[in-house]
Every structure is written in structure tokens, then in C-alpha cells.
Backbone as CSV, one residue per row, in Angstrom:
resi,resn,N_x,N_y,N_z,CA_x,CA_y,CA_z,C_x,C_y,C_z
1,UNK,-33.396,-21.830,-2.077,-32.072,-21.628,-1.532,-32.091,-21.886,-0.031
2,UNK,-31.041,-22.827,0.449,-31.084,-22.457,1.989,-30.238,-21.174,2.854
3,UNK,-30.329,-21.742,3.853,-29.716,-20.535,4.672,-28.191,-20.813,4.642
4,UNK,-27.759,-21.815,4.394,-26.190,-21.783,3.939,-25.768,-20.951,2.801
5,UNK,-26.964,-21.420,2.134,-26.170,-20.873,0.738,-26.613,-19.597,0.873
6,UNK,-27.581,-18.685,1.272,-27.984,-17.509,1.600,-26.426,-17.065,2.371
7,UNK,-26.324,-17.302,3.549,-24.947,-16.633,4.098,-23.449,-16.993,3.581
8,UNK,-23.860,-17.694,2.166,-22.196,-17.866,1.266,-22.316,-16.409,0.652
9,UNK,-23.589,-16.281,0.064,-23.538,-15.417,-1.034,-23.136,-14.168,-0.472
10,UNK,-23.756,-13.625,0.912,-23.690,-12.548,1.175,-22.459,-12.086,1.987
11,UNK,-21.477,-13.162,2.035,-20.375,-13.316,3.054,-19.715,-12.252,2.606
12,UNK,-18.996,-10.994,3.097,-18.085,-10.010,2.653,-16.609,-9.964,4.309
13,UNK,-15.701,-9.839,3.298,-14.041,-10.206,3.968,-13.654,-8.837,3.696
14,UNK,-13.288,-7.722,4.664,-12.938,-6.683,4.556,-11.524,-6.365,5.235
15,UNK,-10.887,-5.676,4.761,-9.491,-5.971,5.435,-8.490,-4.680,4.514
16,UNK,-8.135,-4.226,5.877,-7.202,-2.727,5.594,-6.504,-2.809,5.210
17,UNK,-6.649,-1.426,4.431,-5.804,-1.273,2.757,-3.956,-1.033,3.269
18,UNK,-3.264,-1.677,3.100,-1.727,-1.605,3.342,-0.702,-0.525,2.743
19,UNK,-0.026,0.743,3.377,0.150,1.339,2.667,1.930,1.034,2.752
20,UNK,2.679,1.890,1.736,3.893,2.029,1.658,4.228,3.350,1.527
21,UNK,5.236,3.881,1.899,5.959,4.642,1.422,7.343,4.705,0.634
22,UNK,7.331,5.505,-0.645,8.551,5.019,-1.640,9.526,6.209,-1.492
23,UNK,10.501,6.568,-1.381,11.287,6.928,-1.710,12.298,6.736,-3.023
24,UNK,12.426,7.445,-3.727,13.100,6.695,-5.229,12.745,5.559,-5.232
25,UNK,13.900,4.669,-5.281,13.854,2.934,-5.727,13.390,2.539,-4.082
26,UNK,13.655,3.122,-2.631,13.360,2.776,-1.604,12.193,2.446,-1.395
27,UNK,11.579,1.208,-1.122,9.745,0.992,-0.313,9.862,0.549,1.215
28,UNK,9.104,1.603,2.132,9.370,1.867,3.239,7.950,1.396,3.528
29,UNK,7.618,0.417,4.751,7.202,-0.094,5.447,5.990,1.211,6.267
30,UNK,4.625,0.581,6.005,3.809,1.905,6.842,4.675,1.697,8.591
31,UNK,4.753,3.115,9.012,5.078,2.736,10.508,4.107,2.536,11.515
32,UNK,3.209,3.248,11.069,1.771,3.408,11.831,0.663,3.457,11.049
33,UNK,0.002,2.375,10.884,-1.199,1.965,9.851,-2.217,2.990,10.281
34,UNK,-2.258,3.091,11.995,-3.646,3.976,12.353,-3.707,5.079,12.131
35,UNK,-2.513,5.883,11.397,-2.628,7.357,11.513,-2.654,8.206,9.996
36,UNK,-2.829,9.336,9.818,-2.795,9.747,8.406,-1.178,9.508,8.089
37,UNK,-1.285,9.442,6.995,-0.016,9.256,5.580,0.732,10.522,6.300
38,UNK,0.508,11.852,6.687,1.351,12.914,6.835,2.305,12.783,7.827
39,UNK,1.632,11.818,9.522,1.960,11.544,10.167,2.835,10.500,10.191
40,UNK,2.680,9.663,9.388,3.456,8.203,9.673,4.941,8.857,8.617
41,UNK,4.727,9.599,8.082,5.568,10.274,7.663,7.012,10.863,8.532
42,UNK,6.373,11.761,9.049,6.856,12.289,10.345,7.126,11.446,11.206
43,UNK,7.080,10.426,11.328,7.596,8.809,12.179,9.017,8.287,11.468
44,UNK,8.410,8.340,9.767,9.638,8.113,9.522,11.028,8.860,9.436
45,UNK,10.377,9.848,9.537,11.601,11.371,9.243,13.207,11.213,10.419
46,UNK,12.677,10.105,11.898,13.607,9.897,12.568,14.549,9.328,12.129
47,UNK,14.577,8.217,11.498,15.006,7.268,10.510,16.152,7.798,9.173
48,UNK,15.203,8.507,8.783,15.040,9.128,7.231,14.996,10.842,6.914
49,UNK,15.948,11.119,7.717,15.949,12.801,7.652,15.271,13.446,6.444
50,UNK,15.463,13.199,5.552,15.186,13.277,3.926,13.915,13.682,4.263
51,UNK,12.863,12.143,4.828,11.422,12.868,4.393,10.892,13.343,5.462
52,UNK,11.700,14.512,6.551,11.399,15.735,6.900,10.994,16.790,5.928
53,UNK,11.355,17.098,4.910,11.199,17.918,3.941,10.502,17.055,2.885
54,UNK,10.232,16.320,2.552,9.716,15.707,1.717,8.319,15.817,1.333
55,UNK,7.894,15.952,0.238,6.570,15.633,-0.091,5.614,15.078,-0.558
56,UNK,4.842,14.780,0.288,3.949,13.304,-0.015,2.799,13.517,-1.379
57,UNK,3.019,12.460,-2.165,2.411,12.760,-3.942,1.576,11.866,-3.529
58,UNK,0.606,11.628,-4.454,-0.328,10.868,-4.918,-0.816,9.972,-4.891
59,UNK,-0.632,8.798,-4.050,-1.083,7.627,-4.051,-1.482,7.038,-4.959
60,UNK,-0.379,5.360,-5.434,-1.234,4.643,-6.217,-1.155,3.223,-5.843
61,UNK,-2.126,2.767,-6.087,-2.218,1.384,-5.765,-1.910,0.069,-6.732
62,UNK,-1.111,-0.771,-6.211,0.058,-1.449,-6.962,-0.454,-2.671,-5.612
63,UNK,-1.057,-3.900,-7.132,-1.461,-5.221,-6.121,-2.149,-4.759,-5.186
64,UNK,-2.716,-4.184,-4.513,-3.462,-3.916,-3.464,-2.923,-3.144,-2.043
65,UNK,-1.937,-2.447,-2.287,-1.089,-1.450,-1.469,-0.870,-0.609,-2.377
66,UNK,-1.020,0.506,-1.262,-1.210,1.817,-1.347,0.259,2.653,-1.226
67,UNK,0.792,2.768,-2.627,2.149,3.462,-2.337,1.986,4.883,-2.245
68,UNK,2.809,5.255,-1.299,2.515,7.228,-1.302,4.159,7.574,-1.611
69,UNK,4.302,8.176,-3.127,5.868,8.758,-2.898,6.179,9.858,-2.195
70,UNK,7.226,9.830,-1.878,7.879,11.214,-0.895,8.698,11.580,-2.005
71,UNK,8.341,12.752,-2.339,9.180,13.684,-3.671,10.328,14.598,-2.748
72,UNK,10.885,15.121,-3.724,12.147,16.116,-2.397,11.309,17.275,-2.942
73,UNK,11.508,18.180,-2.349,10.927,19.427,-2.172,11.366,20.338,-3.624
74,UNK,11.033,21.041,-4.006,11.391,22.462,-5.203,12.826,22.377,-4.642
75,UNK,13.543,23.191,-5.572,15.070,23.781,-5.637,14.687,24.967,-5.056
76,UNK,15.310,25.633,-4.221,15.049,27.256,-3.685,16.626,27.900,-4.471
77,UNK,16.088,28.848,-5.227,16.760,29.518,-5.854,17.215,31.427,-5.456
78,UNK,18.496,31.614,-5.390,18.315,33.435,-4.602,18.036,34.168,-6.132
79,UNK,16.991,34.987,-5.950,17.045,35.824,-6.541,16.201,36.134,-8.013
């Protein structure tokens, strides 16, 4: 083998995982790739009053992005 084909084989392309955020049928654009999911959250909440209260589920990955839904919160019930 030469050294070409030695540095084909071992060549690795790494490249950050893209996330989304969904709201129902809504897919919202990461705002800030560098920061945790809780935060970029809270970026969007200016925008998107909603996911002030909202809560971030599960992550799944769809094509190679990372969707995180924002659920609405429990019903608060008196009594």
C-alpha cells in the first residue's frame, strides 16, 4: 500500500451535529449552535413567548439533525 492510499483510508470528516427545535408542526432554526439546548431555548423565548414555559423532550435525530421538541408544560389544576 502506499502512503496515498494509507491517508485515503484513514481520512475522517467530522462535522457538528445540527440541531432544531420543533414546536408542534413549527421547526425552529438552532439560534446558538455553541450553547446547551436549554439555553438556545431561552434565546428563543424572545421571539416565541410560548417556549418560556416550555419543555424541552427528547431528542431525535431525523437525517442527521437533532430535533429537540418544546412540549407546553402540565395543565395546573386548583384543588
Amino acid at each position: 500500500m502506499t502512503t496515498r492510499e494509507n491517508l485515503i483510508m484513514t481520512e475522517r470528516i467530522v462535522q457538528a451535529a445540527t440541531r432544531r427545535f420543533q414546536m408542534g408542526c413549527l421547526e425552529l432554526p438552532d439560534p446558538a449552535p455553541g450553547l446547551p439546548p436549554e439555553e438556545a431555548v431561552r434565546l428563543l423565548a424572545v421571539n416565541f413567548p410560548q417556549c418560556a414555559s416550555g419543555l424541552l423532550g427528547t431528542p431525535e435525530c431525523r437525517d442527521g439533525v437533532w430535533v429537540y421538541p418544546i412540549d407546553k408544560p402540565p395543565v395546573k389544576t386548583n384543588g
